[in-house]
Structures are given as C-alpha cells and as structure tokens.
N, C-alpha and C positions, 0 to 999 in steps of 0.2 A: 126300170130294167137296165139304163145304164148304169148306173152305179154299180147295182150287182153287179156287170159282168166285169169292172172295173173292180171292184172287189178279188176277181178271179186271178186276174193278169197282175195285178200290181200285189208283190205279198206285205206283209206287214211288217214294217224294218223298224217295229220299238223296241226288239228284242235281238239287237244284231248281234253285239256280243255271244248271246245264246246258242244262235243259226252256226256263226263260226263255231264254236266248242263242237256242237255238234259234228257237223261237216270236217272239224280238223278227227273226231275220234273215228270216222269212215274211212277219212286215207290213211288212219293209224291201222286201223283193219286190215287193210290191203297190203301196204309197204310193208306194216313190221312182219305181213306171212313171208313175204318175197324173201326178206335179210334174214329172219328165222330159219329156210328151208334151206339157205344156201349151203350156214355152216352142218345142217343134218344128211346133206348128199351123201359122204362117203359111208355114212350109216345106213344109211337108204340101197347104197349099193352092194354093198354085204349082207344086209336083212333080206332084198328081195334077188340079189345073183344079175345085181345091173350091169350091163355095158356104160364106155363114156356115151353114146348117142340116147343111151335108156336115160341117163340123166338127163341129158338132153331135152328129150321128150318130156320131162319128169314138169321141168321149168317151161317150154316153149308150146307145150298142147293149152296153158293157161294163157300164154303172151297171146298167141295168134288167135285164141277164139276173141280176147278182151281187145285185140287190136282192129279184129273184125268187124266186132258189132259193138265199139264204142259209138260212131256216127249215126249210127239206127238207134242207139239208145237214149240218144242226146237227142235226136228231132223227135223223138215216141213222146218224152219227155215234156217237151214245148206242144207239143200236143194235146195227149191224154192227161196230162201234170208232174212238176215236178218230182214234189212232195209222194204222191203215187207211187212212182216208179223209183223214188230211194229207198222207200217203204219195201219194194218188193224185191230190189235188188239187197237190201240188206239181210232180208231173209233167207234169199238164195244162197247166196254165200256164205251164211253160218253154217246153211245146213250142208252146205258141199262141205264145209271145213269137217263136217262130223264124219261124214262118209270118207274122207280122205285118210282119217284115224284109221277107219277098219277095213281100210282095202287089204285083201289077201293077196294079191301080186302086183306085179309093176303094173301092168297091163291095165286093169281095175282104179288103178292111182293116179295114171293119166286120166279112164276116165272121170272119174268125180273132179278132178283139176281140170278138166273142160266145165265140169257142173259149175265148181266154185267160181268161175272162167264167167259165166253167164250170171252170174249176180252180180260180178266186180264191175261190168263194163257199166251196171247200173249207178255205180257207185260216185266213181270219179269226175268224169264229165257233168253229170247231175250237180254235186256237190260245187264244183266250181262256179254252175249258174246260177244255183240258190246263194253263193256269195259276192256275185255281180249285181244280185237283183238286191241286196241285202244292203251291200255300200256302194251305192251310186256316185257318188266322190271319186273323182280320179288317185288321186291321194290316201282317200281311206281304204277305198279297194286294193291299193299298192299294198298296204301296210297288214291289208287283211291276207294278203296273197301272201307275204313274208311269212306271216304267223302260217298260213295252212301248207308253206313248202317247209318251213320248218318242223311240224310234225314228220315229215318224213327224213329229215336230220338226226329226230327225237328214236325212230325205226332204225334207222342208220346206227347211232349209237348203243341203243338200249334191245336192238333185233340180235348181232351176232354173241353178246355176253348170255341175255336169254337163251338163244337157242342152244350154247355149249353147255350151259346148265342143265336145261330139260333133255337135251340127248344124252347126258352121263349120267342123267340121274331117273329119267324116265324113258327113256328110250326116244325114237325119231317119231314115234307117232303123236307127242303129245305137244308137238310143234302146231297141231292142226288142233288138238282138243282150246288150244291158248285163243282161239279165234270164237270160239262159241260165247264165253262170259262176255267178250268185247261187243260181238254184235248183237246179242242180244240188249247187253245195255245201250248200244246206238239205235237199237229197234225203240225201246221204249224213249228214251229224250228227242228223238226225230219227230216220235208221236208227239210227244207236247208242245216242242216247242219249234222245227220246220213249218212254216206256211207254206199253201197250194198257190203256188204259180202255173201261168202256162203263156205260150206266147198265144197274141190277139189274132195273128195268122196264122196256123200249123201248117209246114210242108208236107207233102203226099211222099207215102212210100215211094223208095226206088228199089224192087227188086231186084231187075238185072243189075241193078251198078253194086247192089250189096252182094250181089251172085260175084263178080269180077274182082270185086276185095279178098274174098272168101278165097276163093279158086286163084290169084295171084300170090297172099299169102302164104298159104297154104303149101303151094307146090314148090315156092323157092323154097322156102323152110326146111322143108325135107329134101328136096334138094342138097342142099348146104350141111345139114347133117348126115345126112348116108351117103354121100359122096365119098369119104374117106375109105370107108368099108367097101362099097360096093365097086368104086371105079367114077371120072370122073364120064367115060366113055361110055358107061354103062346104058342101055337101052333105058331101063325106068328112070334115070337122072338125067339125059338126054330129053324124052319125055317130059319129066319134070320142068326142068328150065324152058324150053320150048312154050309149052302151057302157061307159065308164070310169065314169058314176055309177049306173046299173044293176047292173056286179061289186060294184064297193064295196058297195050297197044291201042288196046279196044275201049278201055275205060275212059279216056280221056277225052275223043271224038265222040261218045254217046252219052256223057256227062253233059258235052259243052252243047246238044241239041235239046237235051232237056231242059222244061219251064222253072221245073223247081229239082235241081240234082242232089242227089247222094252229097256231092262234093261240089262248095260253089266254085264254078274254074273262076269267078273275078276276083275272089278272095287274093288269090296267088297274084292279083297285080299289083300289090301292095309288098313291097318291095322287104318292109316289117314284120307280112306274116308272114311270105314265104320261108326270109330267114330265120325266123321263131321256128315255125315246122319244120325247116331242115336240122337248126341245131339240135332240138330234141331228138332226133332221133339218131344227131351223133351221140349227144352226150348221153343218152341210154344205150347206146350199141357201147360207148367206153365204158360205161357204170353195171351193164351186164354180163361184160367181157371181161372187167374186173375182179367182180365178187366171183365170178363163174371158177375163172385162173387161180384166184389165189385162195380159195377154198380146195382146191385139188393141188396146188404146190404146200400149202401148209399142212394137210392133213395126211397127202400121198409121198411127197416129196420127203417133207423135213419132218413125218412122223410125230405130227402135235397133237393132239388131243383137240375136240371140238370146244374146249371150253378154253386153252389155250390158240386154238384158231380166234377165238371171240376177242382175246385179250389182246391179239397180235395186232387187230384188224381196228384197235380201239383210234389210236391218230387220228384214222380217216373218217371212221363212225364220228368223233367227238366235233371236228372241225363242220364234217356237216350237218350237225346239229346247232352250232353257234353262226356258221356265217348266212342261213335264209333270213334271217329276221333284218340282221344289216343290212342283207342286198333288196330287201322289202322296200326297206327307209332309203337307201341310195335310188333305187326309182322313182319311189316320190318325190323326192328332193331335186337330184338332178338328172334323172331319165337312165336307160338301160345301156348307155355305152360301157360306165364305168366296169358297173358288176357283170357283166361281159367279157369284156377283157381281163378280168381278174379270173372268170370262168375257163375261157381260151389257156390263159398263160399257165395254169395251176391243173388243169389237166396233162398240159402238153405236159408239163414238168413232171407230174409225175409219173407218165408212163417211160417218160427217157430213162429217171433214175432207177424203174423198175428193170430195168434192161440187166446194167451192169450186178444190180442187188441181190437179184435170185438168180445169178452163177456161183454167189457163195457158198459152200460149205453147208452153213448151220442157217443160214438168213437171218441173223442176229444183229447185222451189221446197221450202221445207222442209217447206210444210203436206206435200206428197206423202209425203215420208218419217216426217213425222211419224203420219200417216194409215195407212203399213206396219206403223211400229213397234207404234202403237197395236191393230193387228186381230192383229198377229202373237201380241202379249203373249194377246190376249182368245181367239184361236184356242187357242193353249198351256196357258190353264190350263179349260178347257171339257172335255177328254176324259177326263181320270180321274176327277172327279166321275161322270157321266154313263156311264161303264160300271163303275164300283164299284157304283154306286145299283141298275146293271139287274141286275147277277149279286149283289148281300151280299143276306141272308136268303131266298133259294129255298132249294129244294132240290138236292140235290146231283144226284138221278137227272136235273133240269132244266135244269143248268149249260149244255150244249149249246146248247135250243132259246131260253133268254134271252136266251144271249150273241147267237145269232142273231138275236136281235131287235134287240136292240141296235146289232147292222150292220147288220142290215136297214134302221132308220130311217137309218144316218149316208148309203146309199147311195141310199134314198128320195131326203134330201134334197140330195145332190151331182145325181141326175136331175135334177131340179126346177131346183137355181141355173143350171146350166147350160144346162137350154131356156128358163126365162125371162130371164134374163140375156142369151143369144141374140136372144130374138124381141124385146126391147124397144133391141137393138142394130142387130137387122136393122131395127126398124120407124123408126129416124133417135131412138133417145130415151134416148142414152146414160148420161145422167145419174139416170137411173130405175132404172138398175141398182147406185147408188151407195142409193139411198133404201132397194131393197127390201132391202140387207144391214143397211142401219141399222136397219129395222124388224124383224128376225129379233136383233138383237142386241137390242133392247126387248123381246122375248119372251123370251128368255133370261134379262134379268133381274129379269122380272116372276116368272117361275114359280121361279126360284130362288129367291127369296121363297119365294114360295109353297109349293113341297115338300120345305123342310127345315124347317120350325117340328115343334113339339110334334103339333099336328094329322095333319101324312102321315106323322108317327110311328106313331102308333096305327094310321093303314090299313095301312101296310104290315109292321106286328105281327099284324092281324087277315086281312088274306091270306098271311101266312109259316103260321099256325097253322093253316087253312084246307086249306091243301097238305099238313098233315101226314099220316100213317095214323091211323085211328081210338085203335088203340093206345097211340100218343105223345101224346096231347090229354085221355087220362082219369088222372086224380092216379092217383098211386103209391099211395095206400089202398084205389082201387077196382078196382087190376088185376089 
C-alpha cells in the first residue's frame, strides 16, 4: 500500500519533455486569447455599442474571477489531483471560449469571460506544478521555466498579427472560435501524456479567506473603473473602496490565525517571494496597461486597422518572444539578479520613451518603435526569474498553492493596469498611462536589487527550513 500511494504523489518524470509540451500548449491557450482580444477591442466596441469601461469589463471580469480563484485552484489541485483538475479546467475554458463567439451583447460577453475565467484559473497554476514535479533539478526546472514563459513571448508575438487577421477577415468573434482546436487538442495530449499528482498532505478549504479575495478584488476593480464616469465622491465608489480596504484589513489577521490558510502569511518572510509577488504584479499592471493604451491609441488615435495594430505592435511581440528562454538559462547559470535588472531597466525604458512618441502626429517615428522594442525586451526577460523565485525552495506538497500565487499576483496586476490605464484614458489624461508603466518598471528594478543579495538569501533559507517536518530540521545524531 505504500508504494501505491507513492505512486499517487510522485508523477512519472520519463516523459518530461512531453509534460512540458503539454503544459507550454495550456499557457498558449490562455495568453495567446488575452493578446488576440486586445487588438479586437475596438471591433468589439462598435459591434456591441461599448463604452471605454465596457472594454474594461470586457478584459478585467476574466482577470478578477482568474485572480480569485487561482489559490483555491491550486490547493483543490494538491488535493483532489493535479492532472484532474487540468483536465477539467481545460474543458471549461474551451467551452467558455465557444460561448464567448456567440454572446449577443456586451453584457452576455462578460459573462461567459467569467466562464472561460473559471477554467483558466485551472490552468496556469496547475501547469506550473506539474513542471516542478516534472523537473526537480534546480537548473532543469530554470530551463523548463524559460521554455514555458517563452510560449507566452510566442502569444506575444504570434497573438496581435493573428488577431488583426481574423478581425479583417472574420470578424472579432472568431478571436474566441481560435481557442476551441487549441484546447481541445491540449484536452487530448494531457490525456496521454500528464501524470496524476497530488500532494501527500492536502490543505482544508478556506472559505472566508476566498470570501475576502473575492469581495477585495472585486470592489477596487470597479471601483477604479467607474470612477471616471461616475465621480470619484460618488456614494457606490465611496462604498466600493471602503469595502475593498475593510476585506484586505481583514484578510491578513484571519489568514495569520489559521492552521492551514488561503494564503501562507510565512511565505512573505522570504524576502525572494515577496519580491517575486510584488514584481509580478507590477510588471502585469505595466504589460496590461500597455496592450490596453496602445490598442486604443493605434486604432483610435492614429486610425490603423487591426492588422496594422498587430504589425505595429510586432518590436515588442518579437523581443518577448526571444528573450524568456535566455533569461530561463541566465537563472540557471547565474541566479535572477541579472534578467531582473534587464526586466527593471527595459520596462522603465520603454514607458519614458512612450511618453515623448505618441505626442506625434502619425506615431511612425522611431522613438515609438524604439519604446516597443525596449518594454518588449524588459517584459521577456521579467517571467522566469519571478516564478523560479516563487516555486525553487518550498516544498513540494506546496508546489500548487505557490505557483498559484505567483499567478495570482501576475493577474492581480494585469486587473489593476487595465482599470487604471482605462480611467486615466477615460478621464482625457493619456499620457499618464505612459508614467504609471514607467514607475512599475522602477519598482522592478529597485527590488531586484533588493531580493537577490546575500540578505533574501538567508530569509528565504530560514522560511524553506521553517516549512519543513520537525523530523528533517533535527541533525542526524539526534534522530
């Protein structure tokens, strides 16, 4: 009977190459809908008679359910199985992708984007863990991390020329029909070839703490987008924020009482992941805040065409397509300072140069492209640091609810760029949305500084040990 259950917990890594393929064609599901729908927005807003905040919603009612119940999906996971729950998330999400084709208003398009919403969260987090469990090598796992942040380089590149195609040539709905051949065929190679993991201990549901995600979420969110419209004084905005810093308030003193919480508060003493989770969800608030801006200056503004949008947008698509797989090998090799700072400095860069570049005229000029090139590089080498940091030294039964974390913040922060990026577009103050990606790239590479010295060394040695069983932490002469 032991064996079996050791059968259960430990999956079968003679096919790791396979699991990867796998797992990288899952995040290609997901990412390449996100860069797909960006360039079909103003299509979307003329077919169905949108507002900017109806886009808004169009994009952030999928962020905020997928940023919700990433963490629940990730401990269900180490639970019930991995394998299970990709299975089930991949199905959900094709078939949201189908209902999203034939929604008949705005209204209807959010909701099946909440549906597709609830298969994704099964997706990501899952996928990460079945690649921790898959290459247990510090090194190999770097290198597998590269290759599966690089498919989303591959969405990056290969998402906004797609989507200008099929919205000139088949209209904005068949952005969603492109997801069904996908996940179907990631339904069937998961079937063959993912093994069922689970961890040896499963953590208990937290409902209130997923209640306080939810309802924090949630309320800034809208919040931050109907704000412009409605007032910032407004009673239901007033409201809203009020509520969103009341859950937060609350989350954190009833996390830290629980046995086994939603969220482990010791993770955050780890000096490593905190700044892993904080970056991500700068550099998805600047990468949401990004595609968001210059999907509505190239197609509103400077009057391009979606497949001209695509073409525009190629610099930064192509750079983040070539630089995950280097910054994969630069962690293995010599650890996540480098491709950090090159994250930090290539961000900031290009939101500066965004500034001066779309006051032109035509936006033709090179700062523009220069300004793509530049965020594309700094978007490219930002992901595999930042989730090697959140998954290398846990524990393996935790592989799940970390990685979940770790999307949790990247989807945190893509909410976030995209309502404020929104409301400082809706509110006439276009250029402000160039600032706050530059100041998220300055976070970046402040704290990449910051938590790779010798210093967040040590915390995040003194929370790896922490996590361990009493067992493993007493020398070998006292056991």
């Amino acid at each position: 009977m032991t064996t079996k259950a050791a059968d259960v917990s430990q999956p079968d890594r003679s096919r790791p190459s396979s699991i990867l393929a796998v797992c990288c064609l899952s995040v290609l599901l997901v990412s390449l809908d996100t860069t797909i729908l960006n360039v079909a927005l103003p299509s979307i807003q003329e077919d169905l008679h949108s507002s900017v905040s109806g886009l808004q919603w169009t994009l952030d009612a999928y962020t905020i359910v997928l940023a919700s119940l990433l963490i629940l999906a990730g401990s269900t996971a180490d639970r019930v199985g991995r394998r299970r729950v990709f299975l089930l998330g991949l199905a959900l999400f094709t078939a949201g992708s189908a209902l999203c084709s034939l929604a008949p208003s705005l209204g209807w398009l959010i909701v099946f984007r909440m549906a597709q919403a609830v298969g994704g969260c099964m997706l990501t987090p899952v996928a990460m863990a079945v690649i921790a469990d898959a290459f247990p090598q510090p090194k190999e796992r770097a290198r597998a991390i590269g290759v599966w942040g690089g498919v989303v380089g591959v969405s990056m590149a290969a998402g906004p020329i797609l989507g200008g195609v099929l919205v000139q040539t088949a209209g904005w709905r068949s952005v969603f029909w492109l997801n069904v051949p996908i996940g179907l065929a990631a339904l069937l190679l998961a079937t063959l070839f993912v093994p069922e993991s689970r961890a040896p201990r499963p953590r208990r549901v937290d409902p209130v703490g997923q209640l306080l995600v939810i309802t924090a979420l949630g309320t800034l969110t809208y919040a931050i987008i109907e704000a412009p419209g409605r007032g910032w004084t407004s009673p239901v905005i007033v409201a809203c924020l009020i509520t969103a810093a009341g859950a937060s308030a609350a989350f954190v003193p009833y996390e830290t009482r629980r046995d086994e919480p939603l969220i482990e508060p010791r993770l955050f003493r780890s000096a490593p992941f905190s700044g892993a989770t904080v970056m991500a969800v700068c550099a998805f608030t600047a990468l949401g805040g990004f595609l968001f801006a210059n999907t509505l200056y190239l197609q509103q503004v400077l009057g391009l065409s979606a497949l001209d949008t695509g073409v525009r947008l190629l610099p930064m698509a192509v750079l983040s397509l070539v630089c995950p797989s280097l910054a994969g090998r630069l962690v293995g090799s010599r650890g996540p300072r480098i491709p950090l700072l090159l994250a930090g400095a290539g961000i900031t860069a290009g939101g500066l140069l965004a500034v001066p570049a779309t006051r032109a005229a035509d936006g033709s000029g090179p700062l523009l492209f220069a300004a793509y090139a530049l965020f594309g590089l700094g978007f490219g080498f930002v992901n595999a640091p930042i989730t090697h940091t959140a998954v290398a030294g846990l524990p393996q039964a935790q592989a799940g609810v970390a990685a979940a974390i770790a999307a949790t913040s990247r989807q945190v922060g893509a909410a976030l760029g995209i309502a404020v990026t929104g409301a400082v577009i809706a509110a006439g103050a276009r250029p402000a949305a160039w600032w706050i990606i530059t100041g998220c790239g300055l976070a970046i590479l402040a704290l990449g500084i910051l938590t790779s010295g010798p210093w967040a060394a040590r915390t995040a040695e003194a929370v790896r040990l922490s996590q361990r069983p009493p067992t493993e932490q007493m020398p070998l002469a006292k056991r």
